[in-house]
VMD Tcl script that builds the backbone (N, CA, C; Angstrom):
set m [mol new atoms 321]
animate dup $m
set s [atomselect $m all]
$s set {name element resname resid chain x y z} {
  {N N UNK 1 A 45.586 -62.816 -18.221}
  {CA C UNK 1 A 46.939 -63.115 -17.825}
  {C C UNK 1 A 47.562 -64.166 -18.747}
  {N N UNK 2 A 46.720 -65.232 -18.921}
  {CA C UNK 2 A 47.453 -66.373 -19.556}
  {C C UNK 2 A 47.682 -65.864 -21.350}
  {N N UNK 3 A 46.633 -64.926 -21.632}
  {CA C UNK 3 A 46.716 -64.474 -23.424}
  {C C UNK 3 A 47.990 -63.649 -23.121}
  {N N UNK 4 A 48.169 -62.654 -22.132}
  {CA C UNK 4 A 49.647 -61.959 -22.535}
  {C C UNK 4 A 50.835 -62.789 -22.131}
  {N N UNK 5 A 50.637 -63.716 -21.259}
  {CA C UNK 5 A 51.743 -64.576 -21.264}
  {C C UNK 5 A 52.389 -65.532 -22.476}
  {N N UNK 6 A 51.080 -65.629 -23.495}
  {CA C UNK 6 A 51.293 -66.546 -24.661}
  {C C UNK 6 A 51.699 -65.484 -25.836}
  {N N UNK 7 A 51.617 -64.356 -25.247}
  {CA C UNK 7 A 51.901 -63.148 -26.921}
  {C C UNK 7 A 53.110 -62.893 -27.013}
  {N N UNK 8 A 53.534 -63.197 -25.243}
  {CA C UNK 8 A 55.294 -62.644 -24.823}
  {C C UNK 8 A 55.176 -63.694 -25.606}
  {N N UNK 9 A 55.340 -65.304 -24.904}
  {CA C UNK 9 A 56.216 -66.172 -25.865}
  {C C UNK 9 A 56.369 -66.207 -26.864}
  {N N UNK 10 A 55.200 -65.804 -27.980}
  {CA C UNK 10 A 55.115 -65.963 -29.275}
  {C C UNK 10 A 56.142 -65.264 -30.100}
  {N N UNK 11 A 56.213 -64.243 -29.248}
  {CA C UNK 11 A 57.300 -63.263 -29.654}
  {C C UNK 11 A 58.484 -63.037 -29.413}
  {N N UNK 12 A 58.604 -64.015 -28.393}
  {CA C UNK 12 A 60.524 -64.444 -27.972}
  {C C UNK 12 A 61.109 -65.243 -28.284}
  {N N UNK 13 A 62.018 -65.261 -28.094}
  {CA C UNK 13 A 63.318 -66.392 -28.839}
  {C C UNK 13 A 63.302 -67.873 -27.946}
  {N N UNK 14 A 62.098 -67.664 -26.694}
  {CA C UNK 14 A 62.274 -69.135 -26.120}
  {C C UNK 14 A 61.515 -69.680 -26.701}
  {N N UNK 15 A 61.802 -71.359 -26.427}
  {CA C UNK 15 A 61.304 -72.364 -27.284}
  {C C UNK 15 A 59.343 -73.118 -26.543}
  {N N UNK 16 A 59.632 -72.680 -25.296}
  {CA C UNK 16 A 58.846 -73.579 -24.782}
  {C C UNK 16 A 58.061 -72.687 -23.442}
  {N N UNK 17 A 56.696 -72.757 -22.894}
  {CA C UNK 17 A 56.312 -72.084 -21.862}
  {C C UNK 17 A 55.458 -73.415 -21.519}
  {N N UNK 18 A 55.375 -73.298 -19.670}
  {CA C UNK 18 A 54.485 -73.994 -19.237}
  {C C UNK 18 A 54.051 -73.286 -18.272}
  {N N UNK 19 A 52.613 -73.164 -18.114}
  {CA C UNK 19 A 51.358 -72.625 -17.294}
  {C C UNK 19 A 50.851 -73.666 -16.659}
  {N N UNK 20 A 50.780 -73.654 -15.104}
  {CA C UNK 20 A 50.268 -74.325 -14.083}
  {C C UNK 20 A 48.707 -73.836 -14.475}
  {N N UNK 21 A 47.856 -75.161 -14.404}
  {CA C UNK 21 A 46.480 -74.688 -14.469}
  {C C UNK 21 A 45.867 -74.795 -12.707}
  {N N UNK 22 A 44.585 -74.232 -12.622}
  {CA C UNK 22 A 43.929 -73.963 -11.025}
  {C C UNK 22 A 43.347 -75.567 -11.514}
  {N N UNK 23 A 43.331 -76.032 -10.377}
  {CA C UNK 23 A 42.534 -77.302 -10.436}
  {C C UNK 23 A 41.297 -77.680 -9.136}
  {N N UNK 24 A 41.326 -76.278 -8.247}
  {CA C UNK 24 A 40.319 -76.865 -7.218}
  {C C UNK 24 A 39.043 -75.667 -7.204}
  {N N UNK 25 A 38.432 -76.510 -8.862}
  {CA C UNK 25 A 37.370 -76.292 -9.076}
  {C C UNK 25 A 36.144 -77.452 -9.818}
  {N N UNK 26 A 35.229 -77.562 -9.780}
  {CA C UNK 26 A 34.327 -78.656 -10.367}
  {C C UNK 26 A 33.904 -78.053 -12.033}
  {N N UNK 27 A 35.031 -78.849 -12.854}
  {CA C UNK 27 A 34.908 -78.427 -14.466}
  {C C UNK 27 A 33.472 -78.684 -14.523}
  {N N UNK 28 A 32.479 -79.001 -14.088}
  {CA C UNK 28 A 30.571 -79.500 -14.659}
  {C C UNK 28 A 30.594 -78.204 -15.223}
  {N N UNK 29 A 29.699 -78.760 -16.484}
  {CA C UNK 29 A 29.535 -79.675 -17.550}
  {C C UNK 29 A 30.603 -80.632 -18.105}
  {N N UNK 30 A 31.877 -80.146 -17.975}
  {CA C UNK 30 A 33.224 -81.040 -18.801}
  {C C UNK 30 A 33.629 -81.396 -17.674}
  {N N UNK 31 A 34.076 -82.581 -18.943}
  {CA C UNK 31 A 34.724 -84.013 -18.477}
  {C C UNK 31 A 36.376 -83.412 -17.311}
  {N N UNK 32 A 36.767 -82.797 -18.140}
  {CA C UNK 32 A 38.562 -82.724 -17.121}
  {C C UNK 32 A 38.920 -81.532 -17.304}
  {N N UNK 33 A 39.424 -81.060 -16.090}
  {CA C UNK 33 A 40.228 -79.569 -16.325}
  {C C UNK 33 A 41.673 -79.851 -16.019}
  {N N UNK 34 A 42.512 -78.850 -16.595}
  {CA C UNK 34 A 43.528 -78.985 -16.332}
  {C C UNK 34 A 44.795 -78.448 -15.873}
  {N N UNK 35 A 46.133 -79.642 -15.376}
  {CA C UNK 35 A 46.948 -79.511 -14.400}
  {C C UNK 35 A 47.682 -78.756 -14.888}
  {N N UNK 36 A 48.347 -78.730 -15.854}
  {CA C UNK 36 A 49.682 -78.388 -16.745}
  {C C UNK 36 A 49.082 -78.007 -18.191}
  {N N UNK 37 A 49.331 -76.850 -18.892}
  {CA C UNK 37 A 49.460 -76.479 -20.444}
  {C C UNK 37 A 51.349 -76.160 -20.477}
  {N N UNK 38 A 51.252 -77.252 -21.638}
  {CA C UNK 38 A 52.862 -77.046 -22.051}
  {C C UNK 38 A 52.902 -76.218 -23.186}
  {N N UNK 39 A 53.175 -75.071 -23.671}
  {CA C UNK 39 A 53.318 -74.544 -25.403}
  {C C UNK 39 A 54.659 -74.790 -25.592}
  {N N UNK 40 A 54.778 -75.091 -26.863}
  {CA C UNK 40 A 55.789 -75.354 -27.821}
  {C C UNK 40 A 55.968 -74.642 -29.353}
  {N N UNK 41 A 56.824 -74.327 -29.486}
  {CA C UNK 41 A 57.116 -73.955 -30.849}
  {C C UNK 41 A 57.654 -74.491 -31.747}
  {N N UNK 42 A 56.505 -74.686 -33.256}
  {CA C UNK 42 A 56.951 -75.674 -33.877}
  {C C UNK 42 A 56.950 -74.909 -35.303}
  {N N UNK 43 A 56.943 -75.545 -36.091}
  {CA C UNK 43 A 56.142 -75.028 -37.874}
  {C C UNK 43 A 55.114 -74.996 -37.790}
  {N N UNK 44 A 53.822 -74.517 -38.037}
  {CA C UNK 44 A 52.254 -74.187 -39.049}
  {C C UNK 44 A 51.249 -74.140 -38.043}
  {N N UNK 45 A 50.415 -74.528 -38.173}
  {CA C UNK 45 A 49.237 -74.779 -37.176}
  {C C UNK 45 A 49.415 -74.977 -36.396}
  {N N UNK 46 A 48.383 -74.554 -34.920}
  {CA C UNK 46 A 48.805 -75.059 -33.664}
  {C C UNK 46 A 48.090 -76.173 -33.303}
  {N N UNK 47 A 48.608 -77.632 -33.010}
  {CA C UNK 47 A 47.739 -78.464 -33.095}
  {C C UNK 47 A 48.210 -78.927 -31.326}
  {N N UNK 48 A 46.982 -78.990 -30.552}
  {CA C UNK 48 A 46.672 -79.364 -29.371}
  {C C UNK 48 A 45.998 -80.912 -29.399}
  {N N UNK 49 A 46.853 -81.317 -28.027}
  {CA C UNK 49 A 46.977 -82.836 -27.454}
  {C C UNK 49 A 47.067 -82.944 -26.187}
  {N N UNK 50 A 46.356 -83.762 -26.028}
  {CA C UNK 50 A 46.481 -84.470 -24.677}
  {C C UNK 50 A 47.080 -85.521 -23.702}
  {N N UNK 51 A 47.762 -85.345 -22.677}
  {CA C UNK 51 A 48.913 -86.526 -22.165}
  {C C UNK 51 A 48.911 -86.465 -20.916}
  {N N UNK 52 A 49.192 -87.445 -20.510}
  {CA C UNK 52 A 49.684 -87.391 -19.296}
  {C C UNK 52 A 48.446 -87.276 -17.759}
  {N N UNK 53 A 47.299 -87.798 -18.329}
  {CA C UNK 53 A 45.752 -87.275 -17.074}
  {C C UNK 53 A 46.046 -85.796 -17.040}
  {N N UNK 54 A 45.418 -84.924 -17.991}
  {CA C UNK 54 A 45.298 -83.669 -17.905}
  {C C UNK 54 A 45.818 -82.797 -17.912}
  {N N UNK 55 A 47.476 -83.158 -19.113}
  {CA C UNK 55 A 47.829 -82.287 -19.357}
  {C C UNK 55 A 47.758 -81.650 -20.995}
  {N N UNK 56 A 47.904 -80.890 -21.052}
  {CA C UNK 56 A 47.878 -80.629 -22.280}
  {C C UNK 56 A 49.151 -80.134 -23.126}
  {N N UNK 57 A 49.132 -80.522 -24.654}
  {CA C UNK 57 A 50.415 -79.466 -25.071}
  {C C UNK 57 A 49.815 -78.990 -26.420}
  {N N UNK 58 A 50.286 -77.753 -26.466}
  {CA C UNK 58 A 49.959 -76.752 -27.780}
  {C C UNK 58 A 51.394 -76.588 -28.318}
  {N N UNK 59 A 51.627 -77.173 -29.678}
  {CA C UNK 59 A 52.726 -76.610 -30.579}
  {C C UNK 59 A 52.558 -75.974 -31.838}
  {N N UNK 60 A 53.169 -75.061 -32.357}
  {CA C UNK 60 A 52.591 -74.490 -33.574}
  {C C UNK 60 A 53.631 -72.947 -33.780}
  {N N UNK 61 A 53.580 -72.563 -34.584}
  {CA C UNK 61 A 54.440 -71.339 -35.144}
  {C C UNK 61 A 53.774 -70.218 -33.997}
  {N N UNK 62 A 54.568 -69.371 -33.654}
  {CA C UNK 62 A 54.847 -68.176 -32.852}
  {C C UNK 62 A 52.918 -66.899 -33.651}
  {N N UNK 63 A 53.197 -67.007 -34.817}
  {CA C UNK 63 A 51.999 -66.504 -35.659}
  {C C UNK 63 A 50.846 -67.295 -35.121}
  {N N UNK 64 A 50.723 -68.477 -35.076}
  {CA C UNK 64 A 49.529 -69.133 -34.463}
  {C C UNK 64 A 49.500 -69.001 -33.081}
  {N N UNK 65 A 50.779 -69.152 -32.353}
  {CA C UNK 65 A 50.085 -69.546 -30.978}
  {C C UNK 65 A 50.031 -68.062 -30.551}
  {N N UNK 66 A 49.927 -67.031 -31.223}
  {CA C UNK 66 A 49.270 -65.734 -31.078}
  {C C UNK 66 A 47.987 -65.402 -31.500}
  {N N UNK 67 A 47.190 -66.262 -31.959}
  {CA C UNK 67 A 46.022 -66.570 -32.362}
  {C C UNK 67 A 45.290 -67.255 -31.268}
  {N N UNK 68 A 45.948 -68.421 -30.342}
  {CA C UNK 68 A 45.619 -69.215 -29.453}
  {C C UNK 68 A 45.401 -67.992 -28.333}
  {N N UNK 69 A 46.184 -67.015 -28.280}
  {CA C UNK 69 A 46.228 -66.073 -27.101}
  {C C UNK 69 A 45.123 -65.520 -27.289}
  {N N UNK 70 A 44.573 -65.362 -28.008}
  {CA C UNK 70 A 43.479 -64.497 -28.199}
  {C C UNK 70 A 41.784 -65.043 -27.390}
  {N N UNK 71 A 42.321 -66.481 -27.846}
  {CA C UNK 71 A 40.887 -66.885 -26.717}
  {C C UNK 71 A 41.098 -67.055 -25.290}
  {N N UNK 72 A 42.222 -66.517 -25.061}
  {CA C UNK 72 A 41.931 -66.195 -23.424}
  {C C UNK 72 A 42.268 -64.760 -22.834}
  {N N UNK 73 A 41.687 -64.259 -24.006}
  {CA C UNK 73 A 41.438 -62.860 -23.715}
  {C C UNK 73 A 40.146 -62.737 -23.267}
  {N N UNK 74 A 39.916 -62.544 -22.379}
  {CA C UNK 74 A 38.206 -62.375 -21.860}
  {C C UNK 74 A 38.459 -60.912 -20.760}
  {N N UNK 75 A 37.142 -60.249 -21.130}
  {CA C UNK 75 A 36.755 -58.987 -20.277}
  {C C UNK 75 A 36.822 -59.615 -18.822}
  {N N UNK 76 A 37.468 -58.231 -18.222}
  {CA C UNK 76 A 37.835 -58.365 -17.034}
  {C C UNK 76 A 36.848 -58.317 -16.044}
  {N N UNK 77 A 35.485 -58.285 -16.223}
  {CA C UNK 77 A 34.409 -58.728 -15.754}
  {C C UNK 77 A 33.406 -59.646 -15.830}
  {N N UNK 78 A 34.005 -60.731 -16.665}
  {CA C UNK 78 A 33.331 -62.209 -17.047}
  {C C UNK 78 A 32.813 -62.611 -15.616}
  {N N UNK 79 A 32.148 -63.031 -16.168}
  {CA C UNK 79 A 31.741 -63.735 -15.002}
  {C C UNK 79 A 31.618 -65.728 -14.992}
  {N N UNK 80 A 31.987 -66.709 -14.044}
  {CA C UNK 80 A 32.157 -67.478 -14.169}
  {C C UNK 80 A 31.438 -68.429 -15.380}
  {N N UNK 81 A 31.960 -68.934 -15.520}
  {CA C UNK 81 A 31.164 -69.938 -17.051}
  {C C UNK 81 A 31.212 -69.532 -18.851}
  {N N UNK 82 A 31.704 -68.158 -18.581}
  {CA C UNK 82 A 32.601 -67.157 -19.576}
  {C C UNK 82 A 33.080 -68.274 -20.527}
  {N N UNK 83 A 32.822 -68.213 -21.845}
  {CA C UNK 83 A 34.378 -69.442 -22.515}
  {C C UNK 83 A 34.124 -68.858 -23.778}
  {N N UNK 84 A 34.750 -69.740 -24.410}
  {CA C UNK 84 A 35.078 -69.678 -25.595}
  {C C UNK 84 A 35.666 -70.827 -26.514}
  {N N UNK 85 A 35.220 -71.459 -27.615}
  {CA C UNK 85 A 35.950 -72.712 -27.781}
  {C C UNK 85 A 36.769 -72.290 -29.228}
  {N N UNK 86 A 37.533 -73.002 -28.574}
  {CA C UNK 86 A 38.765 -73.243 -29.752}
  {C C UNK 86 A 39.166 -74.825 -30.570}
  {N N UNK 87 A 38.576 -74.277 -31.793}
  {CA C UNK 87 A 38.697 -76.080 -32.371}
  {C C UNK 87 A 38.796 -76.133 -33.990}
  {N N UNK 88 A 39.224 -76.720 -34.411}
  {CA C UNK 88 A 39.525 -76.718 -35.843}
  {C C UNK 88 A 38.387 -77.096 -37.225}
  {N N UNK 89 A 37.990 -75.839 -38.179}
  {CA C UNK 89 A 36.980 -75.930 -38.981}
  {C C UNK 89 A 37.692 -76.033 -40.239}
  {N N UNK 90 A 36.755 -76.388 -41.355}
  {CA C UNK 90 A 37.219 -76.712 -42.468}
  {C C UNK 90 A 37.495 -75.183 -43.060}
  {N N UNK 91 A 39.088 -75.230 -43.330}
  {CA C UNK 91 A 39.123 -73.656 -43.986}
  {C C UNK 91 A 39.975 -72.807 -43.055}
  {N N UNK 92 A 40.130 -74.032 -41.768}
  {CA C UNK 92 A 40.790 -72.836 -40.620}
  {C C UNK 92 A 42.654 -73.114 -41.055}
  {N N UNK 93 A 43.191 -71.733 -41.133}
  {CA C UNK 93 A 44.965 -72.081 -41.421}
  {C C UNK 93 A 45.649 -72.112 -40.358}
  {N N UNK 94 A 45.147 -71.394 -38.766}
  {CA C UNK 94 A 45.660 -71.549 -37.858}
  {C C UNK 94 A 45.836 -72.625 -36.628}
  {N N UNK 95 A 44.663 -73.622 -37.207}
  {CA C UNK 95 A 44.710 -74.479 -35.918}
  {C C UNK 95 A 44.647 -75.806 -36.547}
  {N N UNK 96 A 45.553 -77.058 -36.241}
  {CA C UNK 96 A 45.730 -78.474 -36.812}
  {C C UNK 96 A 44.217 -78.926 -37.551}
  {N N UNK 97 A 43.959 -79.706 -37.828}
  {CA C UNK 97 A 42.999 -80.418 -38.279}
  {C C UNK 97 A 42.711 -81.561 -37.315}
  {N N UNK 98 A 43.632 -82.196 -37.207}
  {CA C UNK 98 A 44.046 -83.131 -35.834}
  {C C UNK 98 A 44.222 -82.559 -34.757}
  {N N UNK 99 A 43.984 -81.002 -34.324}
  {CA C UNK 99 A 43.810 -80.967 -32.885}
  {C C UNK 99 A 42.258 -81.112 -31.954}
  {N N UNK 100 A 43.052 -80.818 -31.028}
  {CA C UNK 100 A 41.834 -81.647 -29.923}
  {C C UNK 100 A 40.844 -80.016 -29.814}
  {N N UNK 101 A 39.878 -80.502 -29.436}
  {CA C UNK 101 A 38.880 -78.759 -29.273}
  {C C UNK 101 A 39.232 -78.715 -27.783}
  {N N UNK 102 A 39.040 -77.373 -27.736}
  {CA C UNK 102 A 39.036 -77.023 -26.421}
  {C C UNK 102 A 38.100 -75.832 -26.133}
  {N N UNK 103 A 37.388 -76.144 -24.700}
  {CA C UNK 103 A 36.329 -74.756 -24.000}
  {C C UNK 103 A 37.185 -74.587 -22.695}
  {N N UNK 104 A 37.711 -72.976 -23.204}
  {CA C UNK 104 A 38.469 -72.257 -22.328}
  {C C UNK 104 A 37.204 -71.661 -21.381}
  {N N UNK 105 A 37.604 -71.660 -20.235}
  {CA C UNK 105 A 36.306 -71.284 -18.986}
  {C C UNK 105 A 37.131 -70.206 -17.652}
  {N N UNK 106 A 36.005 -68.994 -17.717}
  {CA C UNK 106 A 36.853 -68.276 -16.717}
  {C C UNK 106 A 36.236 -69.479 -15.541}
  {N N UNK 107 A 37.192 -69.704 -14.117}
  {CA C UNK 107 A 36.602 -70.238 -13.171}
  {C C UNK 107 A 36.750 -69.752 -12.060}
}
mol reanalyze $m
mol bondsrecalc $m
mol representation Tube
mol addrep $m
């Protein structure tokens, strides 16, 4: 749900999407899950930050944050603990250098 919600945006003329996250679950192993993802559309890489006790914001070109959609594409039979991390390697063009990593988790 949340990857086709981020492919619409990527691909529309609005500037900004925010996704309510589930929060009444126990993130163990990680530290914080979260309340609010804000996306934004900016120039180049999508570089992810943190604000606000658990919220997050992703800004970056419409081309990237269609890249971001992709890790929350998970089979519709995952089963809990499912993830995938998203974080920036030497060589990567789509994601900041300065962004924060993130382990996306079905819950």
């Amino acid at each position: 749900m949340i990857s086709l919600m981020l492919l619409n945006f990527a691909g529309s003329s609005a500037t900004s999407l925010v996704v309510e996250g589930e929060t009444d679950f126990d993130p163990e192993p990680y530290d914080t899950r979260l309340k609010r993802m804000i996306i934004a559309k900016a120039e180049g890489p999508v570089k992810v930050s943190l604000f606000n006790a658990g919220q997050l914001l992703a800004e970056g070109s419409g081309d990237n944050l269609s890249k971001l959609a992709s890790f929350f594409d998970f089979p519709l039979n995952s089963q809990r603990g499912h993830h995938a991390h998203y974080e920036y390697y030497e060589g990567n063009e789509w994601i900041a250098a300065d962004s924060v990593p993130l382990v996306i988790c079905v819950s």
